[in-house]
N, C-alpha and C positions, 0 to 999 in steps of 0.2 A: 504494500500500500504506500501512494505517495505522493504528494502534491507539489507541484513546484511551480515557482513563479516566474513567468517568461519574460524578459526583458525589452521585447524587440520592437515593441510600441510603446513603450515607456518616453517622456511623461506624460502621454496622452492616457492611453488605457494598461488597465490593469488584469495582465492575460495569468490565467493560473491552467497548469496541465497534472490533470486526476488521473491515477493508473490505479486499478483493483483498490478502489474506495467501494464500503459498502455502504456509507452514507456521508451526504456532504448539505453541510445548512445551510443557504443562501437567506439573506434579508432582506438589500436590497436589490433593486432590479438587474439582470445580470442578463446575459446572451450562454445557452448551455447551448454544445456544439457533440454529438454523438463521434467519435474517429475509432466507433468499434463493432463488428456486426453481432454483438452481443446486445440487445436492447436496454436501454437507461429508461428505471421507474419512475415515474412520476405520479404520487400519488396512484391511482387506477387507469393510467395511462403509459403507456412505453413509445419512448423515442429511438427511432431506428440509425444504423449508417446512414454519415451525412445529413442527417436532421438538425435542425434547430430550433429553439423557443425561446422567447424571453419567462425566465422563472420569478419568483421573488417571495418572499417568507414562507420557503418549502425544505422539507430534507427532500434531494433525488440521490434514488439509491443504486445500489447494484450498476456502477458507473466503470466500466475496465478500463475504457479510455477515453477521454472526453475533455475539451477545453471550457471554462470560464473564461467569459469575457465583462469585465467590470468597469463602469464610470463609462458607456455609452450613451448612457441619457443624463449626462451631468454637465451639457454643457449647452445655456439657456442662448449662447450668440455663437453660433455654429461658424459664422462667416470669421470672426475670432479665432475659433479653432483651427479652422484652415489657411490661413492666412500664418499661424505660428508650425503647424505641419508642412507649411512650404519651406520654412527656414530651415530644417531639418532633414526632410525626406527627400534624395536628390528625383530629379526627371525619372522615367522608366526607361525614354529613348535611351539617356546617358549612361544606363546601365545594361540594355537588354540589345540597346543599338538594331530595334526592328523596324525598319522600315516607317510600318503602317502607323509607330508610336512619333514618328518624327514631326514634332510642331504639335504634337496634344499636350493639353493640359492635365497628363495625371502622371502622379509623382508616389514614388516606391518607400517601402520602412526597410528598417533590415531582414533579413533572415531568419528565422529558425525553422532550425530542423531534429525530429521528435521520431528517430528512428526509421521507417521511413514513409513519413510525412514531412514538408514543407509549409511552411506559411510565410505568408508575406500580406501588408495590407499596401491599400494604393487609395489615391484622395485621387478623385477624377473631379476637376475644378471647375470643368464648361457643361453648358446643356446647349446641342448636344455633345457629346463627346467625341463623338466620330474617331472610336476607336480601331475601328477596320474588321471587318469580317475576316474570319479565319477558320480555319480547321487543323493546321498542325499546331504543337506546340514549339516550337525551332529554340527555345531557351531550354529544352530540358532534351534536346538531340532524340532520340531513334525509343527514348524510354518508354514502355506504356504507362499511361497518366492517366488517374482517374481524377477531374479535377472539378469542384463547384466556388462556390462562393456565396458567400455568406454577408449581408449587407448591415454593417456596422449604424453608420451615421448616415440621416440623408435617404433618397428614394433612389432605386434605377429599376433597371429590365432587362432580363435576357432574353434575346431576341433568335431567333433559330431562320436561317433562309435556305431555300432550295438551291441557289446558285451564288455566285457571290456578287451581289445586287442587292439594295434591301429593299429594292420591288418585289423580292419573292422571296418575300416575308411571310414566314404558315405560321410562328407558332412565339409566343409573347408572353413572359412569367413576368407582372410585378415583382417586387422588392421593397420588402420595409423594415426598418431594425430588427434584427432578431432573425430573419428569415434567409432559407438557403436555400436556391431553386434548385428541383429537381434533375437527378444524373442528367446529362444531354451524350454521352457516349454509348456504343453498344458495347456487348459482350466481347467484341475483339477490340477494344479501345478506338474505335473510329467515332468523328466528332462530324454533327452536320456544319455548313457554314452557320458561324455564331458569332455574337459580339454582348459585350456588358453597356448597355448605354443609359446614360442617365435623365431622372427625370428632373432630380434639382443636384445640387453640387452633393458630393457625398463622399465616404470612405467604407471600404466592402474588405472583404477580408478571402484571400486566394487559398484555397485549400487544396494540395497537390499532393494524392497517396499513389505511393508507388509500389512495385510487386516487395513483399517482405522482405525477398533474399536479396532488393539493389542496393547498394551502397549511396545512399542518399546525402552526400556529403558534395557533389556537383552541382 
């Protein structure tokens, strides 16, 4: 059993990462994040891989692996908060150097990695963001990725197209704190064209789990 406290949004938020807890008390409002196909109790409900809720004055229990996310709704002038996230979190172009990130406005935190899982968050500053449709992931090379996102601060939308056009546009999941759209890959890790686009400025949280046996440290 063991709980540790993740540094890599600090001092914005406050990430804690649960391993074989059988109970954990939350007070105030928080973001629980499932990263285990064992289901997390919640009172007479279970939360599955890759789900999320906001919790608050609850024990959830039978937790194998799972993130807290804390002091996501603690901040009353958001446009504040991101504006102090720009001094800190460099570009994504500057760091990922893709193309379609060149000249967008959203900007990356650091790293951590939790075995092998990744996380990163990212502040996407414009509406829209015109992030670029895609289907590979070209930052994590040839690996299979099972990756969602989970939307911290702020609203957006994943948006799923037929072609890479966002005329052909089939299929559109809101986003609002707490919440993690559903897988968009299939069973062989193929992705439709997709993109995270925003509906007001925000920061979303990248969740990238990799096969057990990869050395997740790239």
């Amino acid at each position: 059993m063991s709980i540790e406290q993740l540094d890599f949004v600090e001092p914005f938020f406050t990430v804690k990462y649960l391993v074989e807890e059988n109970s954990y008390r939350v007070e105030e409002p928080c973001i629980l994040i499932n990263l285990s196909e064992q289901p997390i109790t919640i009172e007479n409900q279970q939360l599955a891989f890759l789900q999320s809720v906001v919790v608050t004055n609850i024990a959830v229990k039978e937790i194998k692996r799972g993130l807290i996310v804390e002091r996501f709704a603690s901040y009353e002038d958001e446009a504040a908060l991101y504006e102090e996230v720009k001094k800190v979190w460099p570009l994504a172009y500057d760091i990922r150097k893709e193309q379609r990130l060149k000249g967008v406005s959203h900007y990356i935190s650091p790293k951590a990695i939790l075995d092998n899982v990744r996380l990163n968050m990212y502040h996407s500053g414009s509406v829209p963001l015109n992030v670029g449709l895609h289907k590979d992931h070209v930052h994590c090379g040839e690996m299979l990725l099972k990756e969602v996102h989970t939307q911290i601060v702020g609203y957006g939308k994943m948006q799923q197209c037929l072609e890479k056009d966002i005329t052909t546009l089939y299929l559109e999941e809101p986003m609002a704190p707490g919440s993690t759209h559903k897988p968009i890959y299939d069973e062989n890790g193929n992705y439709p064209w997709h993109q995270y686009e925003t509906i007001t400025p925000a920061i979303f949280l990248a969740i990238e789990v990799l096969p057990p046996e990869t050395d997740a440290a790239g």
